[in-house]
Residue, then its C-alpha position, 0 to 999 in steps of 0.5 A: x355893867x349893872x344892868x338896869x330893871x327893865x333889861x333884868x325883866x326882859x332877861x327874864x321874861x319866862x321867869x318872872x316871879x324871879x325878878x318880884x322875889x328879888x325885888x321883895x327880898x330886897x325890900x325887906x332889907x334894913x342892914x344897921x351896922x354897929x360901929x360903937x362895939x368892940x367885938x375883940x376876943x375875950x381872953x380866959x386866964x387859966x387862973x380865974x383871975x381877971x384878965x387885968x389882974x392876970x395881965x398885971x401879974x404877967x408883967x411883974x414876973x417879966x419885969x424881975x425876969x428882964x430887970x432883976x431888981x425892979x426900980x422905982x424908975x421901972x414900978x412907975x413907968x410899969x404902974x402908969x402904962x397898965x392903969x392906962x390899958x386897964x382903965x380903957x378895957x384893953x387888958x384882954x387885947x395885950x394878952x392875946x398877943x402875948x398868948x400867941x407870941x409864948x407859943x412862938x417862943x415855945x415852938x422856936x418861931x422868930x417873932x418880936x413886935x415892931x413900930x410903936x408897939x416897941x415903945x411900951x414896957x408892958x410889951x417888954x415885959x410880956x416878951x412881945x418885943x426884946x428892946x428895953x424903951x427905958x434903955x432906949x428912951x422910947x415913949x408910950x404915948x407914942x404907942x397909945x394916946x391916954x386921952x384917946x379910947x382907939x385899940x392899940x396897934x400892935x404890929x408883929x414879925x413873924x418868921x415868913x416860913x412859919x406865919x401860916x403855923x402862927x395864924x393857925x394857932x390863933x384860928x384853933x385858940x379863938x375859933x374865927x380867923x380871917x385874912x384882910x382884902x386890900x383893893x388895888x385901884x385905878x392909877x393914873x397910867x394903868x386907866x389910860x391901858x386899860x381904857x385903851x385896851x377895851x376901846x381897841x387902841x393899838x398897844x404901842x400907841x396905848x403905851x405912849x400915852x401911858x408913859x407921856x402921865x408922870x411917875x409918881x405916887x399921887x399922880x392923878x391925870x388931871x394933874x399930868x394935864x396940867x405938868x406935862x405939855x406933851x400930854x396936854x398937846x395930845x389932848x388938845x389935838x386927838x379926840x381918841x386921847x381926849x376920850x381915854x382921858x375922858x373915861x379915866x378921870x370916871x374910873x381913876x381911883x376905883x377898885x380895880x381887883x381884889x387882892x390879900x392884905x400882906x400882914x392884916x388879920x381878923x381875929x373873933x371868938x364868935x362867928x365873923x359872918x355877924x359882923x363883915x361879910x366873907x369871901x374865898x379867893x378864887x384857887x383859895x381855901x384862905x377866908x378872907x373879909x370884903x371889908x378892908x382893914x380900916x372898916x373892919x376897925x370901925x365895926x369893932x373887931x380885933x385887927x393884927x398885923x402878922x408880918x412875914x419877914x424873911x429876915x427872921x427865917x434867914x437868921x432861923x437858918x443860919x442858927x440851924x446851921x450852926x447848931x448842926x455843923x458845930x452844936x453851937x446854940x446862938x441866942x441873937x436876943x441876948x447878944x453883946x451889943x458891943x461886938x467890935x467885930x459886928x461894927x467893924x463889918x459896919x464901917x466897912x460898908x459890907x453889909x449886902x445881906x443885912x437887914x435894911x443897911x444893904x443899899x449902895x447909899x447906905x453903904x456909903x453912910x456908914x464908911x462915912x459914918x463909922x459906927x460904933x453903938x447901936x444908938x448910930x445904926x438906929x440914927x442911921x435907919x431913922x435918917x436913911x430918908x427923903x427930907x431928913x438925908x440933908x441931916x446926914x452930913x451934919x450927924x456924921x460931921x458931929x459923930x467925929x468932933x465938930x462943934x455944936x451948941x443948943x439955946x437951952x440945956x433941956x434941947x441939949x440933953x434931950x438932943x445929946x444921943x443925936x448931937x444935936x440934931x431933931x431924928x426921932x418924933x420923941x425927940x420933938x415930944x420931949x422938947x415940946x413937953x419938957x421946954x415948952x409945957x405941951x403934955x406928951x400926948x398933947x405934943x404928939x398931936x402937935x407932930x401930927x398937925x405939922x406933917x398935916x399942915x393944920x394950921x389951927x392947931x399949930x397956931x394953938x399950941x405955938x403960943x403955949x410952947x413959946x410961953x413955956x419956952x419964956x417961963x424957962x428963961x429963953x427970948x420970945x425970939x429963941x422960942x420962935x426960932x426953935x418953934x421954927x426948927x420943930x415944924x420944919x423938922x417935925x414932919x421928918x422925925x421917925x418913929x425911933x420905936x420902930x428905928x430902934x427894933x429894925x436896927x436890932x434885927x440889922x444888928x443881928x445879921x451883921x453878927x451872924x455874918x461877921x461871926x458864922x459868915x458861911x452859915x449865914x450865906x447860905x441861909x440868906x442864898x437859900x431865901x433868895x433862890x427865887x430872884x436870880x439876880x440876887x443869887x448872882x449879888x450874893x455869890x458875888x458877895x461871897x467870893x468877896x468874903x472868900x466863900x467859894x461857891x460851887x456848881x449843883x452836884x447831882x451827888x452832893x447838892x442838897x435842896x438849899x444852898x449847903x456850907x461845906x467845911x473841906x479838910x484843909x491840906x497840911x499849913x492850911x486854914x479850913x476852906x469855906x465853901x457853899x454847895x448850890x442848893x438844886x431848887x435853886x436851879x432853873x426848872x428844877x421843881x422842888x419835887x423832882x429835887x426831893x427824889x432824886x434826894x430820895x433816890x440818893x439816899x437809896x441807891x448811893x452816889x450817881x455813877x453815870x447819867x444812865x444810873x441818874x436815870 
C-alpha cells in the first residue's frame, strides 16, 4: 500500500533530509504532456524526393506490376486514395510499412496486411497485402475516413518464427523501438480469489463463491448480484461473503499485473524516453512502454501492429519441405483461385489444419455449403459468428437455387455476390450511399452509430436515406423497411477487408494440404508439437488421409516432425509417411535433441542403448 507522509518520516526518522528532498523534488515537478504532435518517424527516400512524390512513384510502378495496363478505373481510385494520405501528411507512415514489408519479401518472411488496411489500393500496390479491393470491391473509407486527421492503422502478419528478425530490422532502420504494456484487470471472479486468498478464506470455499459469478465477458459483480439468486443468498446471509464482495467492488477492474501486448509496437527516429516512460520486464531485455497502446496514440507516436501468425510459419515449412523433397518452388501469392481440388477438400469438410475453417461448426458449413469461389470462403468467415449465423441457412438455401428478390436494383447488385443477404459493412455503405445519398465515409459513421445504439445520429441520417431512397422511386414505407434491415444488420456486417485476406490464407492451406498433404502435415505438426492434445487431433487427421505416422527413432528421427517417401513394393504407389519429430517428445529438451543429431552425425547409427550412451 502507499504509505502515508508521517509513516514515511518515521521510516526514516535517522535520514530526514531524504524525505525533504523527495518532497522538494516533487515539487519542482510540472510535467505538460503534448497530445497535439505527431511524433512518427520521418522516412528518407534514397532518391531526395519527397516522401509524397517518392510514394506516388512507388505506387505507379506497382500498379503496372500487378495490372499490367493501368485503367482509368485503377488511375482514379489510385489518384484519389494518395491525395487522401498526402493531404493529411501520412505519405511518411505508408512508407515505413512498405520498407519493412520489401525487406521481409526480400528475406522470404511470409507477411501481408490484414483488417482494413486490406481495403486500399495503395497498399495493394506497394505489396503490403496480396488481394486486389478493385477485384474484391473493398472500400478505402473503410480504411480511412477522408474527413478525419487520425494515423491509419495498418495491421500486419508476420511469420511467428521471424517477428523478432522483423522488429529488429525496424529497431536498426529507425533507432527506437519498443514493445507495447497490456494491463490485465480485475475480473469479476478473479477478485473474489484474490481477496479471499489474502483475507485466509479456505480455498475450496473461495472457489465456490467464485464459481457462483456468471461467465461471461463484461460480467461485473454488482451485476452477478442481481442474475444469480444463490450469490445474492450468500451475501445476504454471510457477512465473510458480504466482505469480499465488498473489497471486489473497490478493486474490480484495476490493474492486476502487467504484461506484453501481443502484436503492439512503438516505433521513433528520436529517443522514446521524451515522449512514454519505459520499463524491462523482469527476466526481459525487451524495452517495453508504461503507457498502453491507446495513450501511446494520443502523445503522438507511430503505433504498428506486428502480429505472429503461426499459420504463416506452417506454410514457410511446408514450402520448405517441397523445395527440399521434390525441388519444387511453390509461390501461394499466385495460386489458381479456381482449384477444383482445394474446393473439393472444402465441401468435404476436411479442413482441421486450415486457417480459421477447422471448427466442427465450420465444418458442417461448408459440407452444407459446398463452395465453389473464393467469394463463399470469404461469406463463410464473415458469417461464421454469433448475430449474423441465423443468415447462414438462407445464404446456403440461395447458394443452391432458391428464390430471392430485392425493392430496388441497386440493393440487388450490390447484395448479388451474397444473394441477398447484408455480410459485409461495405455492403451496408453501398446501399446507404449508393440508395440513400449518405457519402461513404459519412455511411460508415452510420454502422458505427448503430452497433453503438446513439440514437441521435441514427435519427439524422435515417431522414436523409429514406429521402434518397423516395428520390429513387421507392415508398416512404420500402425506405422504412430497408432502413429497418440496415439497423438490425448493420451491427453484424463484417469487415470483408479482413474476411477477404484471412480466406486467402485459408485458401492457401487447403491448397497446400490437397496438393503437398504430407509436407503440410508435418509442418503443421511440428508447430503444434507444444499442445499434445493437437498432436494427438492431427495424427488423427493424418491417418485419416492415409499418412502413417511413425514412433520417435533415436536413428531416424529428426528435431521436427520429418515426411518420409518409403520405396514402394512392385504395383504399389509410394507410401506417405511422417517421422515423429524428438522435440515433440515429452521431456525431451530441444537441447538434448540437437546432440544426440550431433552425436549421429558423428558416429553414424545407434547400435545399442550402451552405444546411445
Amino acid at each position: 500500500y502507499l504509505k502515508s507522509a508521517e509513516e514515511m518520516r518515521e521510516l526514516f526518522a535517522g535520514l530526514p533530509q531524504a524525505c525533504d528532498n523527495t518532497t522538494a523534488i516533487a515539487e519542482r515537478c510540472n510535467v505538460k504532456i503534448d497530445l497535439k504532435t505527431q511524433h512518427a518517424p520521418q522516412f528518407e527516400p534514397p532518391d531526395n524526393s519527397t516522401p509524397e512524390d517518392y510514394l506516388t512513384k512507388l505506387c505507379y510502378e506497382g500498379a503496372k506490376e500487378r495490372y499490367g495496363e493501368i485503367t482509368e478505373q485503377i488511375k482514379d481510385r489510385l489518384d484519389r486514395e494518395l491525395d487522401v494520405i498526402q493531404s493529411k501528411g501520412f505519405a511518411g507512415y505508408f512508407l515505413i510499412v512498405w520498407d519493412f514489408c520489401k525487406y521481409a519479401h526480400q528475406n522470404n518472411i511470409p507477411i501481408g496486411a490484414r483488417g482494413s488496411g486490406v481495403g486500399t489500393i495503395v497498399g495493394y500496390c506497394l505489396g503490403l497485402c496480396d488481394v486486389d479491393p478493385i477485384h474484391y470491391d473493398l472500400l478505402f473509407e473503410r480504411f480511412m475516413d477522408p474527413a478525419r486527421n487520425e494515423m491509419p492503422d495498418i495491421d500486419i502478419d508476420i511469420c511467428q518464427a521471424h517477428r523478432g528478425e522483423l522488429i529488429d530490422y525496424v529497431r536498426q532502420k529507425y533507432g527506437h523501438v519498443a514493445q507495447i504494456i497490456t494491463c490485465g484487470t480485475m475480473k469479476a471472479r478473479a477478485v473474489i480469489r484474490d481477496i479471499c486468498r489474502v483475507l485466509g478464506v479456505p480455498q475450496g470455499q473461495a472457489d465456490r463463491l467464485a464459481k457462483l459469478v456468471p461467465f461471461s465477458l463484461d460480467m461485473t459483480l454488482d451485476k452477478a448480484l442481481e442474475t444469480e439468486p444463490e450469490l445474492k443468498e450468500t451475501y445476504d446471509q454471510s457477512e465473510q461473503t458480504r466482505k469480499v464482495i465488498d473489497i471486489g467492488r473497490k478493486l474490480e477492474g484495476l490493474a492486476r499485473h502487467a504484461s506484453v501486448h501481443a502484436a503492439g509496437v512503438v516505433i521513433a527516429d528520436e529517443p522514446l524516453t521524451n515522449f512514454v516512460p519505459l520499463y524491462k520486464a523482469a527476466g526481459s531485455e525487451d524495452i517495453v512502454t508504461q503507457f498502453d497502446g491507446p495513450t501511446v496514440e494520443k502523445v503522438g507516436l507511430l503505433k504498428m501492429d506486428f502480429l505472429g501468425l503461426k499459420t504463416l510459419s506452417v506454410l514457410e515449412r511446408s514450402c520448405q519441405l517441397v523445395k527440399e523433397i521434390h525441388g519444387e518452388d511453390i509461390d501461394l501469392e499466385k495460386l489458381d483461385h479456381t482449384d477444383a481440388k482445394v474446393f473439393e477438400l472444402f465441401s468435404a469438410g476436411m479442413t482441421k489444419g486450415v486457417f480459421q475453417f477447422e471448427s466442427g461448426g465450420m465444418q458442417n458449413l461448408l459440407m452444407k455449403m459446398k463452395p465453389d469461389r473464393v467469394e463463399d470462403l470469404i461469406a463463410a468467415n464473415a458469417l461464421y459468428r454469433p448475430g449474423p449465423m441465423i443468415l447462414i441457412p438462407d445464404y446456403i438455401d440461395r447458394k443452391h437455387g432458391a428464390k430471392w428478390s430485392l425493392p430496388h436494383p441497386i440493393m440487388t447488385e450490390v447484395l448479388e455476390e451474397t444473394y441477398g443477404i447484408m455480410t459485409y459493412q461495405k455492403q451496408v455503405m453501398r446501399i446507404c450511399n449508393r440508395l440513400g445519398d449518405i457519402p461513404l465515409r459519412e455511411a460508415y459513421t452510420l454502422i458505427k452509430a448503430i452497433s453503438k445504439k446513439k440514437s441521435k445520429i441514427i435519427a439524422k441520417e435515417r431522414g436523409r436515406f429514406i429521402e434518397g431512397c423516395v428520390s429513387k422511386g421507392l415508398t416512404n414505407q420500402q425506405a422504412e423497411e430497408i432502413f429497418e434491415l440496415i439497423e438490425r444488420f448493420a451491427g453484424y456486417g463484417f469487415n470483408k477487408s479482413h474476411s477477404t485476406r484471412y480466406a486467402f490464407v485459408a485458401y492457401q492451406t487447403a491448397y497446400m494440404k490437397a496438393h503437398w498433404p504430407v509436407e503440410f502435415m508435418a509442418a503443421l505438426l511440428t508447430y503444434e508439437m507444444d499442445n499434445t492434445d493437437k498432436i494427438v487431433d492431427y495424427i488423427a487427421e493424418c491417418l485419416q488421409m492415409g499418412i502413417e505416422v511413425l514412433a520417435p527413432d533415436i536413428n531416424e528421427s529428426g528435431v521436427d516432425f520429418t515426411p518420409l517417401y518409403e520405396q514402394p513394393a512392385e504395383g504399389e504407389s509410394h507410401k506417405k509417411v511422417i517421422r515423429f519429430g524428438l522435440a515433440a517428445v515429452k521431456g525431451v529438451g530441444g537441447k538434448a535433441v540437437e546432440q544426440i543429431i550431433a552425436a549421429r552425425k558423428e558416429v553414424g547409427a545407434f547400435k545399442s542403448l550402451f552405444h546411445f550412451c
